[in-house]
C-alpha positions in Angstrom: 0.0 0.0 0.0 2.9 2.6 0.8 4.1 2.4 -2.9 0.2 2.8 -4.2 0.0 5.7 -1.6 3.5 7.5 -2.8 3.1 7.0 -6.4 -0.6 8.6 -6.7 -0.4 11.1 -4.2 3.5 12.3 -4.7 3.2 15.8 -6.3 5.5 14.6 -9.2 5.9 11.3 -10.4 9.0 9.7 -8.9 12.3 8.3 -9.8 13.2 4.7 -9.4 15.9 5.9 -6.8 13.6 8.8 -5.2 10.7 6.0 -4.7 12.9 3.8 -3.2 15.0 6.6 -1.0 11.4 7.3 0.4 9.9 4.2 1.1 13.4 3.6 3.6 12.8 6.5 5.5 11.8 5.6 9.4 10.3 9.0 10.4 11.9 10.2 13.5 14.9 8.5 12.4 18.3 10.5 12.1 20.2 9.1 9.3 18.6 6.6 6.4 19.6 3.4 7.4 20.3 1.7 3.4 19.7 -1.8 5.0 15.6 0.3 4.7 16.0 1.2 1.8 14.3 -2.0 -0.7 15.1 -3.1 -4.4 12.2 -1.6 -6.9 11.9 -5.5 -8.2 10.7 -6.2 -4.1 8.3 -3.1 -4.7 7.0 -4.1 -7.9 6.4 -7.3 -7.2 4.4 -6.7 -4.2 2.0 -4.2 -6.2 0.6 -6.8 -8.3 0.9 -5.0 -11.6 -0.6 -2.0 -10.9 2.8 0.3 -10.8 5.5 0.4 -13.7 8.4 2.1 -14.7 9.2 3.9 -17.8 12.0 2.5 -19.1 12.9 5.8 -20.9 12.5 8.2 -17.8 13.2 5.7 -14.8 10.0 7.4 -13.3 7.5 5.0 -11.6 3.9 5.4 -12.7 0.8 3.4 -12.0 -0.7 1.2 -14.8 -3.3 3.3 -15.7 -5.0 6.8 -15.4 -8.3 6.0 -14.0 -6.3 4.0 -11.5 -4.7 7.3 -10.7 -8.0 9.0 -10.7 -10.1 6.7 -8.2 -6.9 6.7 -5.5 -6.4 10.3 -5.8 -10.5 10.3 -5.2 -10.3 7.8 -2.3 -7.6 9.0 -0.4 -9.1 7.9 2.6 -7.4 4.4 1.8 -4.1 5.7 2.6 -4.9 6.7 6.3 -3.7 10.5 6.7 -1.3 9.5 3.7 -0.5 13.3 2.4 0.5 13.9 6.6 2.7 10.3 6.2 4.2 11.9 2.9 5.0 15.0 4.4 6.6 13.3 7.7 8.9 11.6 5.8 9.9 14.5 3.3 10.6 16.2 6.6 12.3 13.3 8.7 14.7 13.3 5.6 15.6 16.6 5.5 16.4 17.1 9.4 18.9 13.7 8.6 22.1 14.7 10.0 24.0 14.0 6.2 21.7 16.5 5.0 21.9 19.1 7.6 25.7 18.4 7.2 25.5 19.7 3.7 27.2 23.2 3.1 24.6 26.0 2.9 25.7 26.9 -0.8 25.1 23.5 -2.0 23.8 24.0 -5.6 23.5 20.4 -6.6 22.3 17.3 -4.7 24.5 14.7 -3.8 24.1 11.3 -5.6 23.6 9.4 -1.9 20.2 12.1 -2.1 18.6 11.2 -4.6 14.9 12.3 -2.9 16.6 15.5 -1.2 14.8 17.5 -4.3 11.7 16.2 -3.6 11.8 16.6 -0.3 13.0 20.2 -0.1 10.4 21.2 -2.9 7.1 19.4 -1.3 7.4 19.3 2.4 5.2 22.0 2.4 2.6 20.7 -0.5 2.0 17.5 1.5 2.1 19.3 5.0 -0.2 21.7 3.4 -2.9 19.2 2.3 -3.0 17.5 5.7 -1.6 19.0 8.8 -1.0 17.2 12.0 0.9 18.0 15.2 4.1 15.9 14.4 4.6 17.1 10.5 4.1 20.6 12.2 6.8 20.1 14.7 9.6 18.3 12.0 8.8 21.6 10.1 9.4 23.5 13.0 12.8 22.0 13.9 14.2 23.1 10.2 12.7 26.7 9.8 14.3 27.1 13.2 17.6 27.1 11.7 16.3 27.7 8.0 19.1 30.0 6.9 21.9 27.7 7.4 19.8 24.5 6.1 20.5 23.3 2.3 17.1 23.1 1.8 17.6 27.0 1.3 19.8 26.5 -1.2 18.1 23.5 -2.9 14.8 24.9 -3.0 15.4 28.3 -4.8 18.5 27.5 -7.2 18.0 24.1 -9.0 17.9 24.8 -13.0 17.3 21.5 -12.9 13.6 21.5 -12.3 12.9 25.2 -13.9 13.9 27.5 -11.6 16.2 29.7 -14.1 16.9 32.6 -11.9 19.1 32.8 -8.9 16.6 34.4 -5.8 19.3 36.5 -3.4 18.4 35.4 0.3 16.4 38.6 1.7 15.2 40.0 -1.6 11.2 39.8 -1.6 10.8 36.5 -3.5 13.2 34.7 -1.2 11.0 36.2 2.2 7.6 35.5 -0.3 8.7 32.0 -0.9 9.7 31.8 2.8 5.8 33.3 4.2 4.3 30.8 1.7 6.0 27.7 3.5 5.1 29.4 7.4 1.4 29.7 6.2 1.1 26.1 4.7 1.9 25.3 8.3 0.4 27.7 10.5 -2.8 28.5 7.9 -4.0 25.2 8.3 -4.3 24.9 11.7 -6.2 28.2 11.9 -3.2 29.5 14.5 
């Protein structure tokens, strides 16, 4: 079920290595432990058919569009599953390796693979479904936000269409900022 719930709920579809990078999280955890992290064949296998893989873009899709369309519909099934998503998005970027990452970094380490995710849809997933523990993950990396990669990541990767370079304190950079605050905050009515 957590591959169903990841593949038709993630905000993009996923890489092979992304999928797999998020399915071996433990939240709470403080490193990701690669003995977690399972083999896409494993993951596959257990989804009965229902999830492929483009062979062209190594993203993981599920069979079919209506499939898509009656779990995105039904999202009761997956049990708070936008909160789970955003827990784990979170749990992996307060991992130490990440935090350790220099503030400048500009392009994600190949041990990362799901750090672009992560750092571009925390906020989506806490967003669509806020409870008290995604709240306080968020909480413990705005606290130190500035020196956090995340800051970096988010705002400068040309890889995913961001062209222009946003200079910390200009008033995208504080926009951008308030937007991610407010998808906590705003939907908890605080």
């Amino acid at each position: 079920m957590e591959v169903l719930l990841w593949v038709s709920l993630a905000h993009w579809p996923l890489s092979v290595s992304e999928l797999c990078d998020a399915l071996g999280v433990e939240i709470g955890s403080s490193d990701l432990n690669t003995k977690n992290i399972p083999l896409i064949r494993t993951l596959l296998r257990s989804c009965l058919g229902l999830v492929t893989v483009d062979k062209e873009t190594l993203r993981v899709h599920l069979i079919h569009s209506t499939l898509q369309e009656y779990l995105q519909a039904h999202t009761s099934l997956f049990d708070h599953g936008h909160a789970r998503i955003a827990e784990v998005c979170l749990t992996y970027l307060n991992f130490s390796a990440v935090r350790a990452l220099p503030r400048s970094v500009e392009t994600v380490p190949v041990n990362m693979p799901f750090l672009i995710y992560t750092s571009y849809h925390w906020g989506y997933h806490a967003g669509k479904q806020m409870v008290e523990s995604v709240k306080m993950r968020a909480l413990s990396i705005l606290q130190d936000y500035e020196k956090h990669a995340l800051a970096s990541l988010l705002y400068f990767s040309k890889e995913h269409g961001i062209r222009e370079v946003v200079e910390e304190g200009s008033p995208l950079w504080e926009c951008l900022r308030v937007y991610q605050w407010r998808n906590i905050y705003c939907t908890r009515g605080i």
